[in-house]
C-alpha positions in Angstrom: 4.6 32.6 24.0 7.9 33.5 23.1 10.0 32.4 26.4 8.4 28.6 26.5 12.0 27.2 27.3 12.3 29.4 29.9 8.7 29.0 31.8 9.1 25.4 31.6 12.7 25.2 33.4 10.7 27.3 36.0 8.2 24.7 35.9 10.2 21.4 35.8 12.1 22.9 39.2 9.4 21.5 40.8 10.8 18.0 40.2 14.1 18.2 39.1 17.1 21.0 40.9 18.3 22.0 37.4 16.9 20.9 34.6 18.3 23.3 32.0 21.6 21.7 31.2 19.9 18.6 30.0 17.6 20.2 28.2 20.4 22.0 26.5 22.2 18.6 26.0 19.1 17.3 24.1 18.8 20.9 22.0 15.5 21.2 22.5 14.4 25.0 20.7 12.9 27.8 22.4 9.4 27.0 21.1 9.4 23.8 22.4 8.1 22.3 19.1 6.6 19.4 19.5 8.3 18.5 22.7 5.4 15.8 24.1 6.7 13.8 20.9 10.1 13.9 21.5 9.3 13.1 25.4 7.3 9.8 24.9 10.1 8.6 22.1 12.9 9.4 24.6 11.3 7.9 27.6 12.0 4.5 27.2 15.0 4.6 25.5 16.4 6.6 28.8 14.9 3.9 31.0 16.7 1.1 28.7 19.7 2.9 29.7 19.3 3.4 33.2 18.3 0.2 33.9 22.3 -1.4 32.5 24.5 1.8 33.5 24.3 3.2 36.2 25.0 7.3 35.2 24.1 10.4 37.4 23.7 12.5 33.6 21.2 9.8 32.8 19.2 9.5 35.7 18.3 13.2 35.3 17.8 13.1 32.0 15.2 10.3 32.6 13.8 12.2 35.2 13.4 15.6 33.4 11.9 13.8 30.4 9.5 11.9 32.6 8.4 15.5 34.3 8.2 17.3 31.1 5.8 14.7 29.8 3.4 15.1 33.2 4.2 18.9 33.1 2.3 18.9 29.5 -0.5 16.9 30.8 -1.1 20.2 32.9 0.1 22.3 30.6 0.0 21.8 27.1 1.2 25.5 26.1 4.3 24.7 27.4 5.0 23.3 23.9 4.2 24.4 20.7 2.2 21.6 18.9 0.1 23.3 16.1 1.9 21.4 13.4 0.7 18.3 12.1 4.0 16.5 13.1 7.9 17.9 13.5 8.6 17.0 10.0 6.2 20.1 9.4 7.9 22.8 11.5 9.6 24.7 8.9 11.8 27.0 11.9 15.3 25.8 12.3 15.5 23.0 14.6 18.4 20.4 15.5 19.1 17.5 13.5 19.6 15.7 16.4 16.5 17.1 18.0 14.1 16.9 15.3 14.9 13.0 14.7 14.4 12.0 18.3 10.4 11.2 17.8 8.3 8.0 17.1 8.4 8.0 12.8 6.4 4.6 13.5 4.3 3.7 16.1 5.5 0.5 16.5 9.3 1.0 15.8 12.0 -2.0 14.7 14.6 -2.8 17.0 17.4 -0.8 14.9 15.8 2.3 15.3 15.0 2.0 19.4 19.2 1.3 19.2 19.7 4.2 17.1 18.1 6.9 19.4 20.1 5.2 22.7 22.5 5.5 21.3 22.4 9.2 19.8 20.8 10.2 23.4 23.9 7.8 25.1 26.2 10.8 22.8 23.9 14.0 23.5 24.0 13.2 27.4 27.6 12.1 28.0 29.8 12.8 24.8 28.5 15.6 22.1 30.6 14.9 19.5 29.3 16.9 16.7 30.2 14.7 13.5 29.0 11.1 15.5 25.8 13.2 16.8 25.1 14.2 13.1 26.1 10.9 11.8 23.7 9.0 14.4 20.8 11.7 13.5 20.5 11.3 10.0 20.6 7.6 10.6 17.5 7.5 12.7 15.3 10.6 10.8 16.0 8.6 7.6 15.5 4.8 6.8 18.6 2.1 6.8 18.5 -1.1 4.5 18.0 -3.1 7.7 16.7 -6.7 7.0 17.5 -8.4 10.3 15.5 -9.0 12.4 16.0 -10.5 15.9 15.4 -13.9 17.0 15.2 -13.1 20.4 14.8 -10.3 22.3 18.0 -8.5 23.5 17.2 -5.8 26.0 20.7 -4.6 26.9 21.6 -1.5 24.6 25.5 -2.2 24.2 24.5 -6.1 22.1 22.2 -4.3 20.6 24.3 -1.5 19.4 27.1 -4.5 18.4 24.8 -6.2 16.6 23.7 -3.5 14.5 27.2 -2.6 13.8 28.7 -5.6 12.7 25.5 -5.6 10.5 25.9 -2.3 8.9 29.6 -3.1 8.9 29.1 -6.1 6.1 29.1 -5.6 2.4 25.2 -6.5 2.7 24.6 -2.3 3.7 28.7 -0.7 3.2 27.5 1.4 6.3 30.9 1.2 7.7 30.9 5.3 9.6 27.6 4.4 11.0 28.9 1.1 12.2 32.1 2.6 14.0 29.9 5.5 15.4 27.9 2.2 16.8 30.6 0.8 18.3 31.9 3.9 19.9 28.9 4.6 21.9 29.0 0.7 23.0 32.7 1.2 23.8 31.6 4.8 25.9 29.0 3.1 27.8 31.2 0.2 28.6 33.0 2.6 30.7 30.3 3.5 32.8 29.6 0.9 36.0 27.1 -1.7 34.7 24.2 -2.9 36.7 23.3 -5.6 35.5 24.9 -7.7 32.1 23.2 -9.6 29.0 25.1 -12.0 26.8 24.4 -12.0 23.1 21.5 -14.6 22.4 22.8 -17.4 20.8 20.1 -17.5 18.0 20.4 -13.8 17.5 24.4 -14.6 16.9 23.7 -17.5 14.9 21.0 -15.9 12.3 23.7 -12.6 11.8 26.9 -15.4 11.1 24.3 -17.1 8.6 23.0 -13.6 7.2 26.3 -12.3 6.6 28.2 -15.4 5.2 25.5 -15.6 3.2 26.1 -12.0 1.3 29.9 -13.2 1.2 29.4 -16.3 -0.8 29.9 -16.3 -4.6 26.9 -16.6 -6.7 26.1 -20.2 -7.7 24.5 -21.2 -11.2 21.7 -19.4 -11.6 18.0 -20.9 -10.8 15.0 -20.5 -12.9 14.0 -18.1 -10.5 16.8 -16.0 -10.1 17.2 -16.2 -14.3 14.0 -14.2 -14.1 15.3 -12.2 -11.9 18.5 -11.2 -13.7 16.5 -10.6 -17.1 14.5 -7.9 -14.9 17.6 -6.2 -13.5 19.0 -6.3 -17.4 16.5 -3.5 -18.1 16.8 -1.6 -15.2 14.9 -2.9 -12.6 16.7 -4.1 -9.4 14.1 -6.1 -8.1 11.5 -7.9 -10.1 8.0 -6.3 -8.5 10.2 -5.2 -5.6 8.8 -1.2 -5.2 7.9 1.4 -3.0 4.6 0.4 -1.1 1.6 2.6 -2.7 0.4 4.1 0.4 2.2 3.9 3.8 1.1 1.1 6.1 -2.0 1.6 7.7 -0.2 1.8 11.6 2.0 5.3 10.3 -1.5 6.8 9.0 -3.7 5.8 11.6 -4.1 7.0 15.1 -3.3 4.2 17.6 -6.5 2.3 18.4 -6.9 3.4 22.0 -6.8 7.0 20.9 -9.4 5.7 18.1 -11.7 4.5 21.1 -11.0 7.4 23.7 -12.2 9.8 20.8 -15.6 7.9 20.6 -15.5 7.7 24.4 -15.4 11.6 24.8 -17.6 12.3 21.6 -20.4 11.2 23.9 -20.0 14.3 25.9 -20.3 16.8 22.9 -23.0 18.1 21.3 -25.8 16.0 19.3 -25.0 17.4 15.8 -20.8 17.3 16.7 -21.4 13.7 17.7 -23.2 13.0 14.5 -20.8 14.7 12.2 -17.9 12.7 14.0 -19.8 9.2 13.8 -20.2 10.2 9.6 -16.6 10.8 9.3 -15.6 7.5 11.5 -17.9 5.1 9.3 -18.5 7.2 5.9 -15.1 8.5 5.5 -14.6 11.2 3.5 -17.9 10.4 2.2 -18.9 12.0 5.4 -16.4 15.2 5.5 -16.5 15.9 1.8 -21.2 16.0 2.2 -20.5 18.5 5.4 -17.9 20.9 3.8 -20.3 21.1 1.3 -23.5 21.4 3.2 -24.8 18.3 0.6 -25.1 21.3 -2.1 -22.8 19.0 -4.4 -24.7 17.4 -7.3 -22.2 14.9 -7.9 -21.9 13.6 -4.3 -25.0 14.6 -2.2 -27.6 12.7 0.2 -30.9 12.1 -0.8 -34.0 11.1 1.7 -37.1 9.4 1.1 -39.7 8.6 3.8 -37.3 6.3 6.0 -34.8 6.2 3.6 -31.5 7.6 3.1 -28.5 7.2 0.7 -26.0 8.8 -1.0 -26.2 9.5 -4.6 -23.0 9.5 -6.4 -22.7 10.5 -10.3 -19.4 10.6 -11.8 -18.3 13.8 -12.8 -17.3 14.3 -16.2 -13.2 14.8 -17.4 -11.6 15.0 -20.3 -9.8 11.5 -19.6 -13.2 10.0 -19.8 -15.7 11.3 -22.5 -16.7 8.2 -24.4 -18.1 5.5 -23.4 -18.5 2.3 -25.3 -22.0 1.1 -26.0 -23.2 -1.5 -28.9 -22.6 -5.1 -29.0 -19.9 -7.0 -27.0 -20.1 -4.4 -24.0 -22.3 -4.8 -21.5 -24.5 -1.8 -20.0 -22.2 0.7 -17.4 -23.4 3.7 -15.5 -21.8 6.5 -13.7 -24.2 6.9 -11.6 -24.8 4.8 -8.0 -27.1 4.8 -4.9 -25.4 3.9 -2.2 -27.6 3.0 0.7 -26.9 4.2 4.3 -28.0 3.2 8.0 -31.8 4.8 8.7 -30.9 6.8 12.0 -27.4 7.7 11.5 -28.3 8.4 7.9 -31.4 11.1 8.7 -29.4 12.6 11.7 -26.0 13.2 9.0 -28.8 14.8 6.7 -30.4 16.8 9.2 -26.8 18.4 10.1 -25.0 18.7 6.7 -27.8 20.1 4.9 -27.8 22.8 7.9 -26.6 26.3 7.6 -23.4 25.7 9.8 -22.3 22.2 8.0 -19.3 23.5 7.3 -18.8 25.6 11.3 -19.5 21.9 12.1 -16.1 20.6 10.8 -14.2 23.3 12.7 -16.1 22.4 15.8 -14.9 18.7 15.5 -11.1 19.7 14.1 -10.7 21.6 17.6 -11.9 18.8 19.6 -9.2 16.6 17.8 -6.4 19.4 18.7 -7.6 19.0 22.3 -7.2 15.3 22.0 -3.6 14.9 20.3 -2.1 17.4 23.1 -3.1 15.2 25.6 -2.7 12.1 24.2 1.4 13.1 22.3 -0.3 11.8 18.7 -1.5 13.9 16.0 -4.8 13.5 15.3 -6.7 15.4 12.5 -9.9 15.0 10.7 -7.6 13.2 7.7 -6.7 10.8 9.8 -9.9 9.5 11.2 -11.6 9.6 7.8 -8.6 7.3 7.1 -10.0 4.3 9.2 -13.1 4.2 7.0 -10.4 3.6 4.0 -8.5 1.3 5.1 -11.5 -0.9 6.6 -12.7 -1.0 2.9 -9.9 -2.8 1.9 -8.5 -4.7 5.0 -4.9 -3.3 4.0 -4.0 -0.2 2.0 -6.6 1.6 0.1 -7.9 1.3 -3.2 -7.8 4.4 -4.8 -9.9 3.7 -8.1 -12.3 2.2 -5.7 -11.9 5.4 -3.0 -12.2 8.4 -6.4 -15.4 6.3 -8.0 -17.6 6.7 -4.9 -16.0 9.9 -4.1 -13.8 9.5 -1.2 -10.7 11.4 -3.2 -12.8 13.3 -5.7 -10.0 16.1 -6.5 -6.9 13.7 -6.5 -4.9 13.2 -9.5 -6.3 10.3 -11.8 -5.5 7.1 -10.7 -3.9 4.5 -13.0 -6.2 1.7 -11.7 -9.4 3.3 -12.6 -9.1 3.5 -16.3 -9.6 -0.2 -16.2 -12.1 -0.3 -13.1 -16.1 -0.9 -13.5 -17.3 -3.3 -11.2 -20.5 -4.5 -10.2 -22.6 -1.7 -8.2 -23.8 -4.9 -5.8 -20.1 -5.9 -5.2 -19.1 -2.0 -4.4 -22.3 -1.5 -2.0 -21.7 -4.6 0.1 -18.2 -3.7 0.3 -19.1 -0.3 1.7 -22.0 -2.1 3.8 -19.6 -4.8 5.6 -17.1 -2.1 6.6 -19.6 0.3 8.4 -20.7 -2.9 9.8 -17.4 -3.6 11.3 -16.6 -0.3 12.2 -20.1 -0.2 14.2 -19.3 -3.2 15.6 -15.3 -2.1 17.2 -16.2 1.4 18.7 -20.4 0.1 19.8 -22.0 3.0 18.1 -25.6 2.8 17.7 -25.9 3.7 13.8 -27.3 0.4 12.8 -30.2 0.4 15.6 -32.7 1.0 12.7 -31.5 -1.0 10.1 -29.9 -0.2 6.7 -31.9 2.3 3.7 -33.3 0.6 0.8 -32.2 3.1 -2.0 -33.9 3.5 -5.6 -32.3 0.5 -7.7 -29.2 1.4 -9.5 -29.5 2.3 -13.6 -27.6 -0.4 -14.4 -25.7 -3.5 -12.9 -21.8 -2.2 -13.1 -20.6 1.3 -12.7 -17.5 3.5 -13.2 -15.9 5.2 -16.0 -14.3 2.3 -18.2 -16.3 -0.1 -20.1 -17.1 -3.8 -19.5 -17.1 -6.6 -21.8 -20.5 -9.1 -22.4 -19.0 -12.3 -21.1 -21.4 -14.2 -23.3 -19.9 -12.4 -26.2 -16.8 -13.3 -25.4 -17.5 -16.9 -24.7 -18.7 -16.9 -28.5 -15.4 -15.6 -29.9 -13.7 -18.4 -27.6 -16.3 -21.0 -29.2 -15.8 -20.1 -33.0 -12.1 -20.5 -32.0 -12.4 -24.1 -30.4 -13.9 -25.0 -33.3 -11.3 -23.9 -35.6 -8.9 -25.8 -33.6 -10.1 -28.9 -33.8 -9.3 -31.3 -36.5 -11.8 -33.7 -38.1 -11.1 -37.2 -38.2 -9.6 -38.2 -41.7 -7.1 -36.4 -44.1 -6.9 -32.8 -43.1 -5.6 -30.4 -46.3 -2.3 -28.9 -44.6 -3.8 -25.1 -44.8 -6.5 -26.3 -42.4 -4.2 -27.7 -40.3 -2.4 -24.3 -40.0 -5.9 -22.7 -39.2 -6.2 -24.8 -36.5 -2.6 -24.1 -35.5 -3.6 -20.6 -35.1 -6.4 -20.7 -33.7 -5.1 -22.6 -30.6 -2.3 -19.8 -30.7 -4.9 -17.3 -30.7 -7.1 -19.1 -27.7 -3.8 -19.5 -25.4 -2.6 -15.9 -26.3 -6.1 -14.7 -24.9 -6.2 -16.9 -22.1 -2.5 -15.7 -21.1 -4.1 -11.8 -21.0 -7.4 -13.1 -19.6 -5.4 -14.7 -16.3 -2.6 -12.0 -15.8 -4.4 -8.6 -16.9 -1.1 -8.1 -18.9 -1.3 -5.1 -20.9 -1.5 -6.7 -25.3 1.9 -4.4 -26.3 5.0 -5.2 -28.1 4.9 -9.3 -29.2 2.4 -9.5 -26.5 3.4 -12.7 -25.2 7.0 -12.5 -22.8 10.2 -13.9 -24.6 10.7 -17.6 -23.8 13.5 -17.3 -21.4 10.9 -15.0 -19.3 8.9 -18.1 -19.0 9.4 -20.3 -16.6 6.6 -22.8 -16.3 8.0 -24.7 -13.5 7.8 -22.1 -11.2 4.7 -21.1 -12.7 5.2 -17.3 -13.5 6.4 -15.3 -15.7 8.1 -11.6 -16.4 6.0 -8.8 -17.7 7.8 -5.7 -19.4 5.1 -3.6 -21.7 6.2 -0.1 -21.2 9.5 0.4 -19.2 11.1 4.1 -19.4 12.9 6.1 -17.1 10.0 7.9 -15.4 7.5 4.8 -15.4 8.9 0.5 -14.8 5.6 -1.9 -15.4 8.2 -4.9 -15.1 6.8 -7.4 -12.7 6.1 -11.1 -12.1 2.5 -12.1 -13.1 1.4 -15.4 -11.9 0.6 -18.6 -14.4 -2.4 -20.9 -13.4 -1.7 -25.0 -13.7 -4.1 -25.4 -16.2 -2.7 -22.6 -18.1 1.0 -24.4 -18.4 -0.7 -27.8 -19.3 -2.2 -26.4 -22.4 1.2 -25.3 -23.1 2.5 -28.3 -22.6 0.2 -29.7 -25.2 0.0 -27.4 -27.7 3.4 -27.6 -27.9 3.5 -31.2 -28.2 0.6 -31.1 -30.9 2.5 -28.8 -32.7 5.7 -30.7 -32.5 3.7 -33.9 -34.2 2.8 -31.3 -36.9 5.9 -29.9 -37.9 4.4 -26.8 -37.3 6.8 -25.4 -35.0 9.5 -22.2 -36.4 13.0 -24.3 -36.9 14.6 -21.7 -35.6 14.1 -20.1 -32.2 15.7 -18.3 -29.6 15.2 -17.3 -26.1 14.0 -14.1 -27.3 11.4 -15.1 -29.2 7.7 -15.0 -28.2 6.6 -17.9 -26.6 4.0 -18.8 -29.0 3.7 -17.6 -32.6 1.5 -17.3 -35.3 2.3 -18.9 -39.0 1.7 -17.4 -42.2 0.5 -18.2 -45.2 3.9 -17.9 -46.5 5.2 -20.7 -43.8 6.6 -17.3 -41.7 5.7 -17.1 -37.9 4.8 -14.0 -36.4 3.7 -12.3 -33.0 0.3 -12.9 -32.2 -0.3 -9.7 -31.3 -4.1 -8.5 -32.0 -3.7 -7.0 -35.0 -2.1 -10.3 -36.4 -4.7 -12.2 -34.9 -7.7 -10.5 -37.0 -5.6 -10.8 -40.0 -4.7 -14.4 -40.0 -7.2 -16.4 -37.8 -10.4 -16.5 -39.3 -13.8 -15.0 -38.1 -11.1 -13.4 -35.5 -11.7 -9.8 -36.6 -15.2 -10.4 -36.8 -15.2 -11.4 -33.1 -13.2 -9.3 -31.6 -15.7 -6.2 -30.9 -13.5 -4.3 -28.1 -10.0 -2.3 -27.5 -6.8 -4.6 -27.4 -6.8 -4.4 -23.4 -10.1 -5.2 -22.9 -9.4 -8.6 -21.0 -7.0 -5.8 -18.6 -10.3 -3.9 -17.7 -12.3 -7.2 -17.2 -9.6 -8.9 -14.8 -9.3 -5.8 -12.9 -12.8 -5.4 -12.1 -13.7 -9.6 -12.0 -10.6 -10.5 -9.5 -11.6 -7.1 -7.2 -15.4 -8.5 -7.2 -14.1 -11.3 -5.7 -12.4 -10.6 -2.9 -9.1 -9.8 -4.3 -6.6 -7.5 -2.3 -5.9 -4.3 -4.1 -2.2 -4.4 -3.1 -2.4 -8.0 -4.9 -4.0 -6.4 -8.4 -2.1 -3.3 -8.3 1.8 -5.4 -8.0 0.5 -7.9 -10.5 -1.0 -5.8 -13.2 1.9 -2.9 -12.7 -0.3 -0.2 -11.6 1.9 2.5 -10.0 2.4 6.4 -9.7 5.4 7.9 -10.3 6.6 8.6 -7.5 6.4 5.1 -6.6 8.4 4.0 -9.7 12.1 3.6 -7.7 12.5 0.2 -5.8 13.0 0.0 -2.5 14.3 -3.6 -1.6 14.6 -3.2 2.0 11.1 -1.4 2.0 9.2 -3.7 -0.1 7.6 -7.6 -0.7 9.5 -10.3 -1.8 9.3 -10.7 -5.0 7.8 -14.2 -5.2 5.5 -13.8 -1.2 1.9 -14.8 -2.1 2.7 -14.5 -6.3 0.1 -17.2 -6.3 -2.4 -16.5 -3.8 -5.3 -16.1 -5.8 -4.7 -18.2 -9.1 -7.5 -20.3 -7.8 -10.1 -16.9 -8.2 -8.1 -16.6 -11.9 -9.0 -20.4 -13.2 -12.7 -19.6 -12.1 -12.3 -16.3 -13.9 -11.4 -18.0 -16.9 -13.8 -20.8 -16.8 -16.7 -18.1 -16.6 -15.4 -16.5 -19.7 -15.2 -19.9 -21.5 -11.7 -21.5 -21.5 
């Protein structure tokens, strides 16, 4: 339909006398791309406005936008919507027009101001370089960390706000923040309805905010030392990066579209409803077995009498091609049953193992197509796969968790996985309680039968990385403790510098063992990255231009009392260098010529006795086990990933107005670490 613009002027005459000029004013393009989108955003930012000034170029721009919006509930040819979202039209459009839509679903305050006040310029004053300015504002994302105390409805104190915000040194936004106050300035001079004063604990928190930025740096805290050390090396905010995946609101669809789409799936076909309800609570589990048609032998279903399951072998890649076997490691397949819900479970089988699997998918794509022009939100098979992701995890998706039972089987190799076996049991009753849950929210009938009871699994832990014995560990940790201790009576000084050591060995492996820190470099932090009041410390193994692991890692109580007293031990000794500095490792290790050293590993086995005879893995060994221990129980993937430094590339530039404090929930789960480490022996 090449003339869309034109049939829908024709159209919209039916409630509006001539809507053409403001659809000119708000440049929308003669395809009409994605103009339900742009509708719904503009809606109630016109209304906002309307209900303050009153505006005769207003009203009918509220009332065409309103018309075009029931015009495509008729109609939904009227606009072009065969693109996942405007950011994927690729034909010139507008600035101004393409920024106008929802980016979030639920939006901040700054960005609801934003579009009043570009729509405020479109409508009543088009000035090209504020228009521009205004647009590239709201299609893009401003360092915006207030938020308001109380909500301000009129869009002029809102506007002011914003730009005596962007107009401190906190942003240096300064054009923004004039093009701000001109639109409140232009719609000051239109006849107000009604008035709103600036709330006096919205005023109050801005003063505080911005005198705040304007006062001189005091002395520095222990916190902010480790701070400063990080930003020394080129990181501008310890642990302060861009979030791994996008938050689980900009990737879902809204949960009453989520529940209309089950509602309308019970109108369709038995094998369409099927294939839907596999995609809803297996994920791409589900899609992946139907494109497929359950031909793949890495990922297929099997069926025995009234049981069902998935069984999942991982494939092999040249990343992964040994395996470590012998003593010290404890038994790891790559192979798991995972069990699935009996009816459900036959009737997925029945229907991907079918001729048309694959039609299938089509089938269900179009039924989504029909159900985002209706309801203004894209909806694709992606994005209702993604619910089954993110109800694995309660937050963002693990993806070492998502490519070992083959939800992303073709993505690029995730960090996270290289260090990620966990227990098969731990993995299946993760998988169990969210199809339980999901079940539960839309009242599907899946579980009416009861779960599969699968063939047992080859082994107890699975994935691609090894996994220590923890009894094997708990004898190095024993032959250690011995060493340590000192027998009553005159001790000859070189077995008092055994014992030295060997406490510096234990503490150096309980320090990996509790923060999964990666055994490079001196392998302990410098002192002044220490700080054991605030329990925590700065990591830095690998920093380069293309790839920052610096971070916080959290330090247990127990941990910093052994500290404490090992260094107070060594003190009485005389065992101590004489001469350190803030650079130096926290702990060392002395030598037989009275020298100290890094306890690194290698050190380690050549100084501390029966050591090397101990030590039966790779130097990161305690990273692989406190990845896989803390995720077994219960630990958020978000939490592991920030604390053991476990991000992509393209996730390597920090984003401080985008991102966590750098100190919310640090310790969270050191409670899970000290039981970690009392099950490994310390």
């Amino acid at each position: 339909m090449s003339n869309r613009i034109e049939q829908l002027c024709v159209q919209l005459q039916r409630f509006h006398p001539n809507p053409a000029p403001i659809l000119a004013a708000l440049r929308v393009p003669p395809e009409c791309h994605e103009l339900g989108s742009v509708a719904i955003a503009c809606e109630p930012s016109l209304t906002s406005l309307c209900d303050y000034f009153d505006s005769e170029v207003l009203l009918d721009a509220r009332d065409v936008v309103r018309a075009i919006s029931r015009l495509l509930q008729e109609n939904a040819d009227l606009s072009r919507n065969d693109y996942t979202s405007i950011e994927s039209v690729r034909a010139v459009i507008d600035p101004a027009y393409r920024s106008l839509p929802l980016h979030d679903p639920i939006e901040p305050w700054w960005q609801a101001t934003l579009r009043e006040a570009l729509l405020a310029h479109l409508l009543i004053s088009p000035n090209l370089t504020t228009i521009n300015l205004l647009a590239e504002a709201l299609h893009g994302k401003l360092p915006v960390s207030f938020g308001l105390r109380q909500p301000q409805k009129s869009p002029t104190v809102r506007m002011l706000m914003l730009g005596d915000y962007l107009a401190s040194a906190v942003t240096g936004k300064s054009k923004l923040s004039l093009a701000l106050r001109d639109c409140a300035a232009l719609l000051a001079g239109l006849p107000a309805l009604r008035v709103e004063s600036l709330h006096i604990e919205n005023a109050t928190a801005l003063t505080a905010l911005l005198n705040e930025a304007e006062k001189p740096s005091p002395e520095l805290s222990p916190r902010e030392r480790l701070a400063r050390v990080a930003r020394n090396i080129g990181v501008a905010a310890v642990a302060q990066r861009r979030e791994y995946h996008s938050p689980a609101l900009q990737r879902l669809p809204l949960r009453e579209t989520q529940h209309e789409l089950v509602r309308r799936a019970r109108r369709w076909s038995d094998a369409e409803q099927t294939a839907l309800h596999a995609m809803l609570l297996f994920g791409r589990l589900g899609s992946h077995i139907l494109q497929t048609g359950n031909r793949d032998p890495n990922c297929h279903i099997e069926c025995q009498q009234h049981n069902v399951w998935v069984r999942r072998s991982l494939p092999d890649t040249p990343e992964f091609t040994h395996q470590h076997e012998g003593p010290g490691f404890a038994p790891v397949s790559r192979e798991i049953n995972i069990p699935l819900p009996r009816r459900l479970g036959h009737m997925f089988a029945s229907v991907a193992s079918s001729a048309d699997s694959s039609q299938m998918l089509r089938k269900v794509q179009k039924r989504l197509r029909d159900l985002s022009r209706e309801s203004g939100q894209t909806i694709s098979l992606r994005r209702v796969t993604r619910i089954f992701d993110h109800a694995l995890d309660n937050e963002t998706p693990d993806e070492a968790l998502m490519m070992l039972i083959g939800l992303q089987p073709q993505a690029r190799r995730d960090a996270g996985i290289h260090y990620f076996s966990p227990d098969a049991h731990a993995i299946i009753e993760r998988i169990r309680s969210a199809i339980e849950r999901t079940t539960t929210i839309f009242d599907l009938d899946a579980l009416d039968e009861g779960w599969s009871t699968p063939p047992r699994n080859p082994q107890q832990y699975f994935g691609y990385s090894f996994r220590a014995d923890v009894e094997s560990i708990r004898a190095l940790l024993s032959s250690l403790q011995a060493f340590a201790e000192l027998g009553r009576g005159r001790t000859s000084s070189q077995r008092i510098v055994e014992a030295y050591n060997a406490r510096v060995a234990r503490l150096t492996l309980m320090f990996l063992a509790g923060t999964g820190a990666r055994p490079t470099g001196t392998v302990l932090p410098a002192r002044c990255d220490f700080s054991l009041q605030d329990r925590a410390a700065i990591v830095s193994e690998k920093d380069a231009l293309s790839y920052r692991s610096t971070r916080l890692v959290p330090l247990t109580a127990r941990f910093i009392d052994e500290i404490i007293d090992f260094e107070r031990w060594a003190k009485a000794k005389q065992l101590l260098p004489r001469k350190t500095d803030e650079d130096s490792p926290l702990l060392q290790l002395r030598s037989g010529d009275g020298g100290h050293t890094a306890p690194t590993i290698s050190a380690l086995k050549e100084i501390v006795p029966t050591f090397a005879e101990g030590w039966l893995w790779p130097d990161d060994m305690f990273r692989h086990l406190f990845r896989s221990r803390l995720w077994e129980m219960g630990c958020p993937s978000s939490w592991l990933r920030r604390v053991m430094g476990h991000h992509p590339p393209h996730a390597a530039t920090d984003m401080p107005w985008n991102a966590r404090r750098q100190w919310d929930g640090l310790h969270d789960w050191t409670n899970a670490i000290d039981e970690h480490l009392k099950t490994l022996g310390f």
